[in-house]
KOLLUMLUM-881548 format. One record per residue: x negated, z, y negated of N, C-alpha, C in turn; residue in three letters; residue number from 1. Coordinates in steps of 0.2 Angstrom, whole numbers. Layout:
N
+-------+-------+-------+-------+-------+-------+-------+-------+-------+-----+-----+
:   n.u :   n.w :   n.v :  ca.u :  ca.w :  ca.v :   c.u :   c.w :   c.v : res :   n :
+-------+-------+-------+-------+-------+-------+-------+-------+-------+-----+-----+
:     X :     Z :     Y :     X :     Z :     Y :     X :     Z :     Y : ALA : NUM :
...
+-------+-------+-------+-------+-------+-------+-------+-------+-------+-----+-----+
This chain:
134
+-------+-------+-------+-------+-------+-------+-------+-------+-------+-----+-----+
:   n.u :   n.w :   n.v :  ca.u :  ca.w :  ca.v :   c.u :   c.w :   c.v : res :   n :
+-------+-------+-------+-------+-------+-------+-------+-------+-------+-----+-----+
:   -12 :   104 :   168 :    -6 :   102 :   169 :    -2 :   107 :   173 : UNK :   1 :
:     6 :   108 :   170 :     9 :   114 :   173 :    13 :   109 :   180 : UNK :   2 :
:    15 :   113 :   186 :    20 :   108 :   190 :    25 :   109 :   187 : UNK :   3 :
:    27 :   112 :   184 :    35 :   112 :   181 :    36 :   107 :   175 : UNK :   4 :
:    38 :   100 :   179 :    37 :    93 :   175 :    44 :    94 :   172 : UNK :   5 :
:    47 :    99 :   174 :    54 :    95 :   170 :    53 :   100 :   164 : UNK :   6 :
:    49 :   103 :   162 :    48 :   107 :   152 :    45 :   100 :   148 : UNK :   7 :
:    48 :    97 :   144 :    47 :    93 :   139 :    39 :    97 :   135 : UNK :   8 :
:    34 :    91 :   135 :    31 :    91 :   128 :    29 :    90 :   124 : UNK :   9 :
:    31 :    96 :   118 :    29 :    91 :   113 :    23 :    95 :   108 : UNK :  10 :
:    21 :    90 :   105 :    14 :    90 :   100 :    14 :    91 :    93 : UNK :  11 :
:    14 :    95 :    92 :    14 :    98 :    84 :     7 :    96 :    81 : UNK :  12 :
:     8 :    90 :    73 :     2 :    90 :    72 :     4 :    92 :    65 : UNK :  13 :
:    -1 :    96 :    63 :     1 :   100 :    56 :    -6 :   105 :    54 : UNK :  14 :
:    -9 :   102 :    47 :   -15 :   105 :    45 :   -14 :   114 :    43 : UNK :  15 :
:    -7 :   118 :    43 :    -5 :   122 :    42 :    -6 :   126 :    48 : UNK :  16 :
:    -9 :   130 :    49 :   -12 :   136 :    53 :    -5 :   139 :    56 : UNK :  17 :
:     0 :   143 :    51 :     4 :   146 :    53 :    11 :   141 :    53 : UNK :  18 :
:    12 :   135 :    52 :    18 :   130 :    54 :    15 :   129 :    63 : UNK :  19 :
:     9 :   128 :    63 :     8 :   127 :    70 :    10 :   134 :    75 : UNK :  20 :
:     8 :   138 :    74 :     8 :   144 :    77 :    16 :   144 :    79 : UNK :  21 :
:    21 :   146 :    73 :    29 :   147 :    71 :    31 :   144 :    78 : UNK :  22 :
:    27 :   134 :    74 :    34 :   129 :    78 :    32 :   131 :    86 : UNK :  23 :
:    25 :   130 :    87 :    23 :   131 :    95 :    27 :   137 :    97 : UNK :  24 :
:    26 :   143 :    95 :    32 :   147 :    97 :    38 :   147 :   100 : UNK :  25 :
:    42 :   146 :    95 :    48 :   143 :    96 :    49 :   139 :   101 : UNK :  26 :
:    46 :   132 :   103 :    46 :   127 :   105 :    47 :   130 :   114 : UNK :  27 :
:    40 :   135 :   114 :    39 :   140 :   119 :    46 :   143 :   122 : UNK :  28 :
:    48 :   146 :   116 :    55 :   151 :   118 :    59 :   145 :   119 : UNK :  29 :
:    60 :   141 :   117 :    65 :   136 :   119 :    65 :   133 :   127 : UNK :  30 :
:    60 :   134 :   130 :    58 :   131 :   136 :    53 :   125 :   134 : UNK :  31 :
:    50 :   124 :   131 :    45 :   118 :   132 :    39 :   120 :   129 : UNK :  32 :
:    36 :   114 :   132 :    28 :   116 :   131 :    25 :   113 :   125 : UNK :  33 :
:    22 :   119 :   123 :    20 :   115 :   115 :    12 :   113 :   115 : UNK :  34 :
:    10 :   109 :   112 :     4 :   107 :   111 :     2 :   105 :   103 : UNK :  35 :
:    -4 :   107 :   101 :    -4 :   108 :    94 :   -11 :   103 :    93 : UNK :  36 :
:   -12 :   100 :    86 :   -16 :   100 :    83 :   -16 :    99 :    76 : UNK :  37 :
:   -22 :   100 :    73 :   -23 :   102 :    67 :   -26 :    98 :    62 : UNK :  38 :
:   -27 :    92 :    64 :   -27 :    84 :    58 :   -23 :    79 :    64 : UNK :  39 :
:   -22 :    72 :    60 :   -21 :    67 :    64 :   -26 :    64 :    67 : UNK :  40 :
:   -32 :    64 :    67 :   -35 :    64 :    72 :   -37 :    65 :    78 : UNK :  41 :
:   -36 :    73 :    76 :   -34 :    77 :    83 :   -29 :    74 :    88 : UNK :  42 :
:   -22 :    74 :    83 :   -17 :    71 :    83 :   -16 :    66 :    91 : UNK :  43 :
:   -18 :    60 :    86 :   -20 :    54 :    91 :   -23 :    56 :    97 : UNK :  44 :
:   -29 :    58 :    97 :   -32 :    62 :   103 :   -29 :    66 :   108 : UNK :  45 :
:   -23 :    70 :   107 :   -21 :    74 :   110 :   -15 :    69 :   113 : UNK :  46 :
:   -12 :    64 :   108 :    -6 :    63 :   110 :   -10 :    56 :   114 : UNK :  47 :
:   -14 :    53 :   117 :   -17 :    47 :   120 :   -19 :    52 :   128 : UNK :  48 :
:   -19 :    59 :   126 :   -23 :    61 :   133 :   -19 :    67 :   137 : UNK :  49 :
:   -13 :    68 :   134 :    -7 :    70 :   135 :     0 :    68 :   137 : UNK :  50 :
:     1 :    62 :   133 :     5 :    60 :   133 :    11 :    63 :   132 : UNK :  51 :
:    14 :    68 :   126 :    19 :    71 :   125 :    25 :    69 :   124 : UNK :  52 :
:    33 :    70 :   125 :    39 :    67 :   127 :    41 :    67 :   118 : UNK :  53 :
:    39 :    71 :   114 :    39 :    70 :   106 :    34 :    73 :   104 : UNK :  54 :
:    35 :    70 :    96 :    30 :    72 :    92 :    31 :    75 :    84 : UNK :  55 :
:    30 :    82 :    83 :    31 :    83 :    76 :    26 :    81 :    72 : UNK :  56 :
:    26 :    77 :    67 :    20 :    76 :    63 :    22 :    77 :    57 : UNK :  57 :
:    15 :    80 :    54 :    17 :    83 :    45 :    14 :    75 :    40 : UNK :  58 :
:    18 :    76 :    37 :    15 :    70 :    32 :    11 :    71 :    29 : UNK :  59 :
:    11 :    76 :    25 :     3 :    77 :    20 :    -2 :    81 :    24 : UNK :  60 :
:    -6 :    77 :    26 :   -12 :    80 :    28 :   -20 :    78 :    25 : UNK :  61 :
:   -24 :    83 :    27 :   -31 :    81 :    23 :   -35 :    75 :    26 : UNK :  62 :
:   -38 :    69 :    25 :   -40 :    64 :    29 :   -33 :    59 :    32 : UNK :  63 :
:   -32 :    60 :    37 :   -28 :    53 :    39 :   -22 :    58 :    38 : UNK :  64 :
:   -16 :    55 :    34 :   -11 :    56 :    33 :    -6 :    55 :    40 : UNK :  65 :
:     0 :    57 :    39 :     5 :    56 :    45 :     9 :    49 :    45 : UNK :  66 :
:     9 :    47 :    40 :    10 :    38 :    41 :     6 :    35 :    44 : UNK :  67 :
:    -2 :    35 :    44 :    -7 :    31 :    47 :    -6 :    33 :    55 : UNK :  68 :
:    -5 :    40 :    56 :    -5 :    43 :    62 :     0 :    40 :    65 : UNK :  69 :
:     8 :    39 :    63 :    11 :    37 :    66 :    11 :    28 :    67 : UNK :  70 :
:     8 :    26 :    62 :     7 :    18 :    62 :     1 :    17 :    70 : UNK :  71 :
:    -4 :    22 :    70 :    -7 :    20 :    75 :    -4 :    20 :    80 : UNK :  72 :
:    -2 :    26 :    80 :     4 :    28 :    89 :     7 :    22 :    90 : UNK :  73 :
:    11 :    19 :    86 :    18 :    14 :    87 :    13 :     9 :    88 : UNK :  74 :
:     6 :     7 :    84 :     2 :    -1 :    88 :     1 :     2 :    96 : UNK :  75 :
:    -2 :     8 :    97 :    -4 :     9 :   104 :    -1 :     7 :   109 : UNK :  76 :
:     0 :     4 :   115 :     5 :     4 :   121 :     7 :     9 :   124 : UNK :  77 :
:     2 :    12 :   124 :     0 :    19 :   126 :     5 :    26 :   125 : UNK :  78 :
:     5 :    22 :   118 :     9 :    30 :   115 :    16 :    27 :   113 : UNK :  79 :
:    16 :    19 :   112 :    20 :    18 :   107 :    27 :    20 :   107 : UNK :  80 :
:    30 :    23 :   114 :    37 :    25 :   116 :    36 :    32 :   114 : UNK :  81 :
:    33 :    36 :   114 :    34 :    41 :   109 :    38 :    45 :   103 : UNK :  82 :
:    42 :    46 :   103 :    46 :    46 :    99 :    43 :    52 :    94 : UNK :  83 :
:    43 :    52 :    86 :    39 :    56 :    80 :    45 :    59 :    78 : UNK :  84 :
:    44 :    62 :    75 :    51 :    65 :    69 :    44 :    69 :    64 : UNK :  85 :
:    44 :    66 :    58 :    41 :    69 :    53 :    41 :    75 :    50 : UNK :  86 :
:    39 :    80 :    48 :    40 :    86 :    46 :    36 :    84 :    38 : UNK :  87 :
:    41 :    87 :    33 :    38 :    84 :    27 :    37 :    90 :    23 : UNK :  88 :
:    36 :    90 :    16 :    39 :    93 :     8 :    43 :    94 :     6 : UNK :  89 :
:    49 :    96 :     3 :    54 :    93 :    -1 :    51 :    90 :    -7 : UNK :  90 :
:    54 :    83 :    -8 :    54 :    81 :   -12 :    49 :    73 :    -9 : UNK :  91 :
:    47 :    74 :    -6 :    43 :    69 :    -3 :    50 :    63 :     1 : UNK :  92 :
:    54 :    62 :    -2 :    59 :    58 :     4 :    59 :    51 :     4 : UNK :  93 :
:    55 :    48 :    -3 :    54 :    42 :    -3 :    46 :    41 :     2 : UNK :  94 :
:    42 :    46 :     4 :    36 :    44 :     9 :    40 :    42 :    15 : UNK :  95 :
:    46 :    46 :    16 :    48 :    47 :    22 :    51 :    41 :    23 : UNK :  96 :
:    56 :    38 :    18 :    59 :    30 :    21 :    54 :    28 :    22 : UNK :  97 :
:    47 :    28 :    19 :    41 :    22 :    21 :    40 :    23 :    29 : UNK :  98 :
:    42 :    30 :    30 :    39 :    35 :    38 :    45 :    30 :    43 : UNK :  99 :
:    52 :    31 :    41 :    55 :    28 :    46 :    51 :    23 :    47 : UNK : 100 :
:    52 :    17 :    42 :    51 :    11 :    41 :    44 :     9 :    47 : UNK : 101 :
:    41 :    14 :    47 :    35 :    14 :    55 :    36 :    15 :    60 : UNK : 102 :
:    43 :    19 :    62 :    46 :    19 :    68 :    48 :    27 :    70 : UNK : 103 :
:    47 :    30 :    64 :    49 :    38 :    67 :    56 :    37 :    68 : UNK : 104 :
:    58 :    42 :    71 :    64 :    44 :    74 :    69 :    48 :    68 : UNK : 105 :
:    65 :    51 :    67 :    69 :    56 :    62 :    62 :    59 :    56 : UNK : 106 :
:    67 :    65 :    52 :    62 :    69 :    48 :    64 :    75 :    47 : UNK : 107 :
:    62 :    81 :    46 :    63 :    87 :    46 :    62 :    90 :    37 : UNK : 108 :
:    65 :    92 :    33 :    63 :    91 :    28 :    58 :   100 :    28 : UNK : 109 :
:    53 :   104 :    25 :    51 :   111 :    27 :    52 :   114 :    20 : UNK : 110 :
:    53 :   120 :    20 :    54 :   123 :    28 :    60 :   125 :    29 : UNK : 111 :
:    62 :   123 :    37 :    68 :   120 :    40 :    70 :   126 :    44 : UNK : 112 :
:    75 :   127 :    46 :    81 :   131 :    50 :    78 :   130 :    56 : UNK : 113 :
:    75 :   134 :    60 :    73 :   134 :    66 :    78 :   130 :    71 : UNK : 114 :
:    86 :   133 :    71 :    91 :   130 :    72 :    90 :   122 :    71 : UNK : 115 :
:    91 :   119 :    66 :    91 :   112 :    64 :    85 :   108 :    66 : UNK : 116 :
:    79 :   114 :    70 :    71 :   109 :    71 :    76 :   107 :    77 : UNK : 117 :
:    79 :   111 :    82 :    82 :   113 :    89 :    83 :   108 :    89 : UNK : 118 :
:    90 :   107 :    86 :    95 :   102 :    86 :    92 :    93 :    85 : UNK : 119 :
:    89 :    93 :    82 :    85 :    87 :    79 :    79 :    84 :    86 : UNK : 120 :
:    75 :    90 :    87 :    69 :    90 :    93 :    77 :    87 :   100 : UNK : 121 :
:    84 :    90 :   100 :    87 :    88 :   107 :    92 :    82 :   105 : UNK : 122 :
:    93 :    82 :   100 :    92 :    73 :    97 :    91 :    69 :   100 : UNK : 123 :
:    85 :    67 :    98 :    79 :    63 :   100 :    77 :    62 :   106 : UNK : 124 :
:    76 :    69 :   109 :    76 :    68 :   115 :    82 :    66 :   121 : UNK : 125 :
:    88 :    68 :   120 :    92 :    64 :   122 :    95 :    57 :   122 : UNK : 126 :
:    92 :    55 :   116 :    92 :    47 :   113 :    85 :    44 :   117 : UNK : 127 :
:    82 :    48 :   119 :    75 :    43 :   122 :    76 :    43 :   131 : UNK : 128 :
:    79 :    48 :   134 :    80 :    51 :   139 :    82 :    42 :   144 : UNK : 129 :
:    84 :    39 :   141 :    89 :    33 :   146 :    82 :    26 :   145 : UNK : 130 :
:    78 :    26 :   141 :    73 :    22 :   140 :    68 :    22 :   145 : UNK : 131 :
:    65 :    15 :   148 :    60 :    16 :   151 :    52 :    17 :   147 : UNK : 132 :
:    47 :    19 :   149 :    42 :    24 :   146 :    36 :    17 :   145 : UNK : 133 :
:    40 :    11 :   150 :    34 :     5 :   147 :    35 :     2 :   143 : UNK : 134 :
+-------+-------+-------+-------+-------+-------+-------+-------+-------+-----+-----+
């Protein structure tokens, strides 16, 4: 745990080696602390014992998909205020209504404007900001 609590974290879950690497980056130069994994069961793991302020999750993953992953989060009490934004395929947009329809916040369609992850990730983040965390 860093003391510097006011860097937002968020959780990159995405079976791509280098979308994780990139977004983590970035997220980094942006001021926040990134934290990655690499299926959704990591995913959940990471995001129950960390608890990060958002979550990117990819939708087509090997084994547990990003819909399952985010239907678990949102059952958890745990996680369930977490706010997701999906990172998808183009053309995949009708998974993505099914994705809202679980409670994601948003979608990111790949591959996306570093600029528009920006914008999207302070979104969210300042639409969650006024919410209590129980």
């Amino acid at each position: 745990m860093g003391n510097d609590s006011s860097r937002k974290r968020i959780l990159i879950v995405d079976d791509t080696k280098d979308i994780r690497i990139i977004v983590a980056r970035r997220l980094e130069s942006w001021g926040f602390e990134a934290l990655v994994a690499e299926s959704g069961e990591e995913g959940l793991q990471v995001a129950q014992e960390k608890l990060p302020d958002l979550i990117l999750l990819d939708v087509m993953m090997p084994k547990m998909k990003g819909r399952d992953v985010c239907a678990k989060l949102k059952a958890d009490p745990k996680t369930q205020h977490i706010p997701i934004i999906f990172l998808t395929a183009l053309g995949l947009a009708d998974h993505i209504r099914g994705g809202m329809d679980l409670g994601a916040e948003d979608y990111i369609v790949k591959p996306f404007e570093p600029e528009e992850l920006k914008e999207r990730i302070s979104i969210v983040l300042s639409r969650h900001k006024g919410k209590p965390s129980s």
